[in-house]
C-alpha positions in Angstrom: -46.5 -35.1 -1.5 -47.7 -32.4 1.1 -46.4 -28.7 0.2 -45.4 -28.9 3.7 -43.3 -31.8 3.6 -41.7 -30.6 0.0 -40.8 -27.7 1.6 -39.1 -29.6 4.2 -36.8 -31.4 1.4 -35.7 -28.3 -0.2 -35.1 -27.0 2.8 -32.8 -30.3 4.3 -31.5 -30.1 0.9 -30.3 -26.4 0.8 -29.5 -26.7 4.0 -26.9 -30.0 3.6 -25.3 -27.7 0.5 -24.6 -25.5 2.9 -22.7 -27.0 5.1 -20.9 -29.4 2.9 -19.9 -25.8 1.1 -18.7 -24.4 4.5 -17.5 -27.3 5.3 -15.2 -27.9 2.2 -13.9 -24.5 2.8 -13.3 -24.9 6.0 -11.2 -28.0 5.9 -9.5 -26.5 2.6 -8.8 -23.0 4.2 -8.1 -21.3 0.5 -7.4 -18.1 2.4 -5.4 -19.1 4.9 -7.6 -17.6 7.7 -7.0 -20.6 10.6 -3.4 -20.0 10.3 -2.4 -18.9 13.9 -0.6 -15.3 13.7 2.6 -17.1 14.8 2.8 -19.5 11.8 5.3 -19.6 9.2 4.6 -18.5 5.9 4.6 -20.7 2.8 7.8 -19.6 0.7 7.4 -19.5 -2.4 4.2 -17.8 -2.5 3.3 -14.0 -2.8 0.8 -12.8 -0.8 -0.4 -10.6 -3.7 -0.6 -14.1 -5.8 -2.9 -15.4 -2.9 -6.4 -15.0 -1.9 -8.3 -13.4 0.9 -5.0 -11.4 1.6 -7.5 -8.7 3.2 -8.8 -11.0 5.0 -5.8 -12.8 6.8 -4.7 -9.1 7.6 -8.5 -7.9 9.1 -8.1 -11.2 11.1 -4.9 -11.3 12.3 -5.3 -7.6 14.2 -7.4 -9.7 17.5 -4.8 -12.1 17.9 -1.5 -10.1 17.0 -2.9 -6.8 19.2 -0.5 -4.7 18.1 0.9 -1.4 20.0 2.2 0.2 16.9 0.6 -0.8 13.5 2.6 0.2 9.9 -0.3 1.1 7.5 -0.2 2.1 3.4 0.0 0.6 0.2 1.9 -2.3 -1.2 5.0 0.5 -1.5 4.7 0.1 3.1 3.8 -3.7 2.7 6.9 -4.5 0.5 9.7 -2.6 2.1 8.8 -1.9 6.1 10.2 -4.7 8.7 8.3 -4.9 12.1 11.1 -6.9 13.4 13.2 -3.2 12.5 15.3 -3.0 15.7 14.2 0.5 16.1 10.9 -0.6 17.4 12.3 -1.0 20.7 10.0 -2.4 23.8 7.8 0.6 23.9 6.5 -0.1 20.6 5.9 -3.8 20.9 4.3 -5.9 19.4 4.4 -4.0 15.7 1.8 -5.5 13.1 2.4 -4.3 9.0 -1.1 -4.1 8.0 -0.2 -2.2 4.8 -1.5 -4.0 1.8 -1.5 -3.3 -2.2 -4.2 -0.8 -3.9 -5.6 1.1 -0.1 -7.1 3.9 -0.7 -6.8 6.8 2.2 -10.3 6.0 3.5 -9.4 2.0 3.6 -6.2 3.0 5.7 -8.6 4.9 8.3 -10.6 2.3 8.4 -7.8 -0.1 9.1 -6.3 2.3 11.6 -9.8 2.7 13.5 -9.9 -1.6 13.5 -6.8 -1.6 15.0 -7.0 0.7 17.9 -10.6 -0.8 18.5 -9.1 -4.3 19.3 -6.2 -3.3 20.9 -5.4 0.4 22.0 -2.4 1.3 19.6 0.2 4.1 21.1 1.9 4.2 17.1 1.2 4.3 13.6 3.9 4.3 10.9 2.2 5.7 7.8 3.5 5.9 4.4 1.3 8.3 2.0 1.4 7.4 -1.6 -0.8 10.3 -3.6 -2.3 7.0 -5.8 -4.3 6.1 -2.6 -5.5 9.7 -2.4 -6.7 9.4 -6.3 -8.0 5.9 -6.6 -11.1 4.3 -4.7 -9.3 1.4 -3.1 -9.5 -2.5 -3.2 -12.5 -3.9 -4.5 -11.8 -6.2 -2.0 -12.2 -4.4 0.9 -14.9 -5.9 3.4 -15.7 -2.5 6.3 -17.7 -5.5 8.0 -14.7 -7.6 8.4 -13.2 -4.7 10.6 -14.4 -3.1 13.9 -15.0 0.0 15.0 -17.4 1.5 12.1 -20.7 1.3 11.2 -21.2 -1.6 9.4 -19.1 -3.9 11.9 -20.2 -7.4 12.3 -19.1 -10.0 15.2 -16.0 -12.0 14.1 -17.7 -15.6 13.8 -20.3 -13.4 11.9 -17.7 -12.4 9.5 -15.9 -15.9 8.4 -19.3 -17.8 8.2 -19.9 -15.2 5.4 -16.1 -15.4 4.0 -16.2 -18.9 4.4 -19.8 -19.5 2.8 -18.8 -16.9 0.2 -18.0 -17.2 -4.0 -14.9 -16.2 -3.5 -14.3 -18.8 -1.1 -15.3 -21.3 -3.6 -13.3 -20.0 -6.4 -10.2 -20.2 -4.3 -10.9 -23.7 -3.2 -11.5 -24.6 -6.6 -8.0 -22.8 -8.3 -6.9 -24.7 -5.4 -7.9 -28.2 -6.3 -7.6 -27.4 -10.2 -5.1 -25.4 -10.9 -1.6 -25.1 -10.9 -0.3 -22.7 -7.8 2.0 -19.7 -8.8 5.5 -19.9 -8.6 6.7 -16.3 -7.3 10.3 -15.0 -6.3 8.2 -13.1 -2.9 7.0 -14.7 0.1 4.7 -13.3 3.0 5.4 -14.0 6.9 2.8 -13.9 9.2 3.4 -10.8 11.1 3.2 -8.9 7.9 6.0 -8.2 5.8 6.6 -9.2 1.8 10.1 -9.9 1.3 11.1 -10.9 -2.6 14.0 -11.0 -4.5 14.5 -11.2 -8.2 15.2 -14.9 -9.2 17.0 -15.9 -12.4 13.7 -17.5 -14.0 12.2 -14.1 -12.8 15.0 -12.0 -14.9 14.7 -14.6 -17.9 10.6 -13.9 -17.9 10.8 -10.0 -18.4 14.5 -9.6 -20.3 16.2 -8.6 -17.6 14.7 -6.1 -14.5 14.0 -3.0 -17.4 11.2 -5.4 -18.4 9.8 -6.0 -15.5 9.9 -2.4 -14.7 8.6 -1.2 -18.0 5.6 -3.4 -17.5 5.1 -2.5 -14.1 5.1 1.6 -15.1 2.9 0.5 -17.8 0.3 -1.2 -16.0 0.5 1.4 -13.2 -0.4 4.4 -15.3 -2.9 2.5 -17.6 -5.2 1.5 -15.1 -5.1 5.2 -14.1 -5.8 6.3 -17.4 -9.2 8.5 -16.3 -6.6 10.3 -14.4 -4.1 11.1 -16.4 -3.4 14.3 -18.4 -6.1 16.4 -16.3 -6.5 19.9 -17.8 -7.4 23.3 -16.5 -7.4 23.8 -12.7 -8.1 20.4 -12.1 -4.6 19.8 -13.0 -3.4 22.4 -11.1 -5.3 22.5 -7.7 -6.2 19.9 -5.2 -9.5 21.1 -4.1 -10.4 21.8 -7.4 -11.6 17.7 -7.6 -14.3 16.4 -5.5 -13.2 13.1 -5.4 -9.6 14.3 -4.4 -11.5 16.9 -1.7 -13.3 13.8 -0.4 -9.8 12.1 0.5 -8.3 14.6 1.7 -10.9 15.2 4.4 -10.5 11.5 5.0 -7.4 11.9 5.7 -8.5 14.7 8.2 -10.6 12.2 9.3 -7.7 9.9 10.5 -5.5 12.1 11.9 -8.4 13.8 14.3 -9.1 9.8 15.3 -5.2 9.6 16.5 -5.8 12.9 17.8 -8.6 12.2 19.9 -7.5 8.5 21.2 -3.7 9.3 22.2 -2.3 7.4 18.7 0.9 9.3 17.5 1.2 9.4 14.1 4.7 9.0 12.0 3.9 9.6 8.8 6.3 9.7 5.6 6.4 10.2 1.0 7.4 7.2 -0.1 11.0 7.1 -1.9 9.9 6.6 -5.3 12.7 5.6 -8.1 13.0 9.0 -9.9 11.9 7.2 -13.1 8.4 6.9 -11.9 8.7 10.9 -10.1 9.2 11.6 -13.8 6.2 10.1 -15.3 4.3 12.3 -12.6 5.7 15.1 -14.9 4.5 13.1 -17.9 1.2 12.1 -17.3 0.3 15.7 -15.9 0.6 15.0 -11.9 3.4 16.7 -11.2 1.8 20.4 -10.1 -1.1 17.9 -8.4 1.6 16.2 -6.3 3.3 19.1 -5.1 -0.4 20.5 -4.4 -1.2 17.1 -2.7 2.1 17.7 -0.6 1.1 21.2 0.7 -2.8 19.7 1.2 -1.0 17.5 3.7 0.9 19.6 5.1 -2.3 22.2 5.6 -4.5 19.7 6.8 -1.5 18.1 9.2 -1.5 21.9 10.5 -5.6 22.1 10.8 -5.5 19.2 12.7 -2.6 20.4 15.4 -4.5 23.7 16.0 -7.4 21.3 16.4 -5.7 20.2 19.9 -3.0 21.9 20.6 -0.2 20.6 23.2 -2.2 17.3 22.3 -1.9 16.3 18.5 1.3 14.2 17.9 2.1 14.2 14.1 5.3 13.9 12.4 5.6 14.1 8.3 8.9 13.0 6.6 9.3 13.5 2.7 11.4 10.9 0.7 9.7 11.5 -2.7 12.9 13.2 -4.5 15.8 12.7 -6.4 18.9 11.8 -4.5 21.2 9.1 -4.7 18.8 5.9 -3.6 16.1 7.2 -6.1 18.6 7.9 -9.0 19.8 4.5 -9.0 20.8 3.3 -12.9 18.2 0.9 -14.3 20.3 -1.9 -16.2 19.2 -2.2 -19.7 17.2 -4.7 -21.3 18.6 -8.0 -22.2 20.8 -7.8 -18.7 20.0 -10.6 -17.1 22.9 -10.5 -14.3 22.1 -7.4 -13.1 19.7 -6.4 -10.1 19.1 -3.1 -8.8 20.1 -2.6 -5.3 17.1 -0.2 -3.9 14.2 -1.7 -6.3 12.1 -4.3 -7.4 10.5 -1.8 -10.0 10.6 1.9 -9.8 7.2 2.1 -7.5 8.9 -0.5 -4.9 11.7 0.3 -2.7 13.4 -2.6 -1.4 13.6 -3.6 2.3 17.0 -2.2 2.6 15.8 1.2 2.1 12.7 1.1 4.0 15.2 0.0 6.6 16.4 3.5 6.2 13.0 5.2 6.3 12.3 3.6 9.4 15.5 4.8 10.9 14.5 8.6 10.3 11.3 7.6 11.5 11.7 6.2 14.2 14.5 8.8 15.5 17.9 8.2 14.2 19.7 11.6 12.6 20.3 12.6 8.8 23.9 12.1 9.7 23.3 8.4 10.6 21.0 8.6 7.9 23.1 9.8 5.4 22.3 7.6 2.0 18.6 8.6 2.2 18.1 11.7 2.1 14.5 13.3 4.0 13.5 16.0 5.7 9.9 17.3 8.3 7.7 19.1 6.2 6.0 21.7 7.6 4.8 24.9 6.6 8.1 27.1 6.8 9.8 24.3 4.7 7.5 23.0 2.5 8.3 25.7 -0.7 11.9 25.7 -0.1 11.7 21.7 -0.5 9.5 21.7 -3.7 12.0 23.8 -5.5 15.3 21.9 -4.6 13.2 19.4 -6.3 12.7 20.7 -9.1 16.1 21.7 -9.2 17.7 18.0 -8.6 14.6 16.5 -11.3 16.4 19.3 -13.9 19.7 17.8 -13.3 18.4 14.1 -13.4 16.9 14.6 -17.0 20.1 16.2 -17.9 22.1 13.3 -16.4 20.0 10.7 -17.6 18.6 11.9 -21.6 18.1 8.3 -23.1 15.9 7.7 -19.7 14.1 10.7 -20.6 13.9 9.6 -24.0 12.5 6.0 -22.9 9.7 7.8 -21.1 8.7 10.0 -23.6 8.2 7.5 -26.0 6.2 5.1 -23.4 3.9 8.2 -22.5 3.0 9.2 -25.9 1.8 5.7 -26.7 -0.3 6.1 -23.3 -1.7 9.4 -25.0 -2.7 7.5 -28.1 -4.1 4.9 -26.2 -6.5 7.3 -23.7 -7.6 9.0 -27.2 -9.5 5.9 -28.6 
């Protein structure tokens, strides 16, 4: 046979796998990405439990073309509503684009993708410090997204996804194995809803369980980061890494400054459970430093443009009466907790709330979750009350404390091996 015409065959060959690959995926769709944005969701199925969930979000943005995009972690995924009646006409159509594990340059990036395909006027942001400290998704394609360097064109983009490993993979969990069973389900225009089933509460002994493994599994996979010593422990700048997100951050704000994007931002509303293994683990000082770096950075930003920059910070990271809600004990399987699925996720109900203050309603008609602008001129005052109300909770609350104490001192043996 002729080198020529053997090169042919290989060619024809790889060429057919190819396309019976691409094709396979195509007609399987293991990511969901032909879906139109208007579809119903599967129930049933949590969108964390399924693949290419970056993906169907990158995707989405050119058909949705949102005015007003909510952006964060899984904390803004889980509990903000785009359908919240507060978004009134001027903000229409609202896209949640928040998704688990972002990291503060990821939610630029998003942001950025957004306004490129459709000019935004809005962007609801909840800050979690965890995105400030960790390095994102390993997901996370920048080529997927518009608007930065390494942008590709949109067929471009799911000829890769859909010729890709992870493609296959999917298609073949597809095909092979069983499909979780979850109590949350995804819509299309972006929200996770969930609620605790009775299999669920069986599964972990009741919701402690499920939140004891949750705290666990949060703070474990930090474990580089915990218990920091010396100045790093006590000053933001005083990390690289933490520098570098910060000015990411900067980064974000000064692209909403300089394209007409006002920006609502807000601290999530934490359980006070998981505020108090901040203490534990060493990150308490570093989270009231993160909170006056954003406050500093919000203000470098403003005198950046004055009369033009548009930014609004809310803080809901404290202890008051939604974030000192009792966690039943273990073994109670009848009880659910009213403001939580574990102590790092609010519920809708109370990002209901958050949106309210957000979005313009008073503390008065507000009343059940507490929040207040920080600035500057309030920022000290706020830190101390605080401390004050975390004091009282420990006092209220000792076999909590207790609990957490012994949890963290097995995380300390655990980071010493």
């Amino acid at each position: 046979m002729r080198p020529g015409t053997y090169l042919a065959i290989v060619l024809g060959i790889a060429a057919a796998l190819v396309c019976a690959v691409l094709a396979v995926n195509l007609r399987l769709d293991p990511f969901g990405l032909a879906a139109p944005a208007a579809a119903s969701a599967v129930d049933g199925v949590a969108e964390g439990a399924r693949p290419g969930a970056f993906w169907r979000k990158a995707l989405s943005v050119r058909e949705a073309k949102p005015r007003t995009v909510i952006l964060g972690t899984s904390r803004a995924e889980f509990g903000l509503d785009p359908r919240h009646p507060g978004f009134t006409a001027q903000f229409q159509p609202v896209l949640n684009l928040a998704l688990g594990a972002l990291s503060i340059e990821q939610i630029r990036l998003l942001l950025i993708h957004a306004d490129t395909g459709s000019p935004l006027s809005t962007a609801i942001i909840g800050l979690d410090m965890e995105s400030f400290l960790d390095s994102g998704r390993p997901d996370f394609d920048p080529a997927s997204l518009e608007g930065n360097p390494e942008s590709e064109p949109e067929s471009l983009a799911r000829l890769r996804i859909g010729l890709s490993r992870e493609a296959f993979a999917a298609n073949f969990a597809h095909i092979f194995e069983p499909q979780p069973a979850s109590e949350a389900r995804a819509d299309a225009i972006g929200r996770r809803e969930w609620r605790l089933t009775d299999e669920v509460l069986r599964s972990w002994e009741g919701q402690r369980g499920l939140i004891w493994t949750a705290e666990y599994d949060n703070f474990h996979g930090r474990l580089p980061l915990l218990f920091p010593q010396g100045r790093s422990a006590l000053n933001w700048g005083a990390d690289r890494k933490r520098v570098a997100a910060m000015a990411s951050f900067r980064e974000l704000l000064h692209y909403a400054n300089t394209h007409g994007i006002e920006v609502r931002m807000f601290v999530s509303p934490v359980h006070a459970r998981y505020l108090e293994w901040y203490r534990r683990v060493g990150w308490w000082v570093l989270y009231e430093s993160w909170k006056r770096a954003l406050v500093e950075t919000i203000e470098m930003e403003t005198q950046f443009a004055p009369g033009r920059a548009n930014f609004a910070l809310w803080d809901f990271g404290g202890f008051h009466s939604i974030s000192t809600e009792p966690v039943p004990q273990l073994g109670d399987l009848r009880t659910r907790m009213r403001w939580y699925r574990d102590t790092s996720h609010y519920a809708p109900e109370v990002g209901d709330m958050v949106l309210d203050r957000v979005l313009g309603k008073s503390e008065l008609e507000v009343s059940a979750l507490p929040g207040r602008r920080l600035d500057r001129a309030a920022l000290e005052g706020d830190l101390s009350a605080i401390r004050l109300a975390a004091s009282k909770y420990r006092q209220a609350e000792p076999e909590e404390s207790a609990n957490l104490d012994e949890m963290v001192m097995y995380l300390r043996r655990v980071s010493k091996r």
